[in-house]
N, C-alpha and C positions, 0 to 999 in steps of 0.2 A: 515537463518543462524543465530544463537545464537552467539553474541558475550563475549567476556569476561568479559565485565563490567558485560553485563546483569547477567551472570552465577555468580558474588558476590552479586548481589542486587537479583536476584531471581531465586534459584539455579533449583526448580521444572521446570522453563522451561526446561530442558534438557531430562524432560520425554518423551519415547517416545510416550505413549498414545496421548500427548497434539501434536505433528506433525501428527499424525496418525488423532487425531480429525479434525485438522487445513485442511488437504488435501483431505478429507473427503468433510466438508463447500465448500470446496474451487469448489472442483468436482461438489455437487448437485447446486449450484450457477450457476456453468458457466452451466450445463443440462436443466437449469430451465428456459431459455427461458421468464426473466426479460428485459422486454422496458428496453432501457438503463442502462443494465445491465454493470460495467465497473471494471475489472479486472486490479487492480494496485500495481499486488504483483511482477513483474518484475521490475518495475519503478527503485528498486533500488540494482538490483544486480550487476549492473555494473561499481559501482562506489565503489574506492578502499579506501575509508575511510569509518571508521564506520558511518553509521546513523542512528543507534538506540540505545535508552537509555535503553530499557527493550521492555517487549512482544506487548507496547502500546503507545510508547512514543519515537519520533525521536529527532535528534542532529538541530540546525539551514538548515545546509543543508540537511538534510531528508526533510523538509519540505519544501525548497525552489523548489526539483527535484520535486516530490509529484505536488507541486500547480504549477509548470511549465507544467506537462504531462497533470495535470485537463484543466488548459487554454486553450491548446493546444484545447481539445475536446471540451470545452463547448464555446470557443470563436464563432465558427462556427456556432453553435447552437441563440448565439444573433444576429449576424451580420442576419443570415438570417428573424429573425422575424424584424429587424427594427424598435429596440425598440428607439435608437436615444441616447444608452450607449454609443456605439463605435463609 
């Protein structure tokens, strides 16, 4: 979702080629059968405030959901090697 701001600071996002390329990526990533491949382009459709600043750059809470969802995944990942982090 293109927000407002981003559409004054960089209006070519609203091409549609560049969605068209994005879902493109998005598709041969998720086919491509990547160890630990991890798809976190949901993470923030659910929250009713904007958090993004442009095509590459979130608000404080973009990145606080973002590195909540990673934790979430790679927590599991230390705990089990007992590295003696957590």
């Amino acid at each position: 979702m293109v927000v407002e701001e981003e559409i004054k600071v960089t209006p070519h996002c609203q091409e549609k080629n560049l969605g068209k390329l994005f879902k493109l990526a998005k598709g041969n990533l998720a086919n491509a059968s990547i160890p630990r491949w991890i798809d976190l382009t949901d993470v923030l459709r659910q929250t009713p405030k904007p958090t993004c600043i442009d095509f590459c750059h979130m608000t404080e809470r973009g990145y606080v959901l973002v590195t909540a969802e990673l934790s979430a995944i790679v927590r599991p990942e230390f705990k089990a090697v007992k590295t003696g982090l957590w």
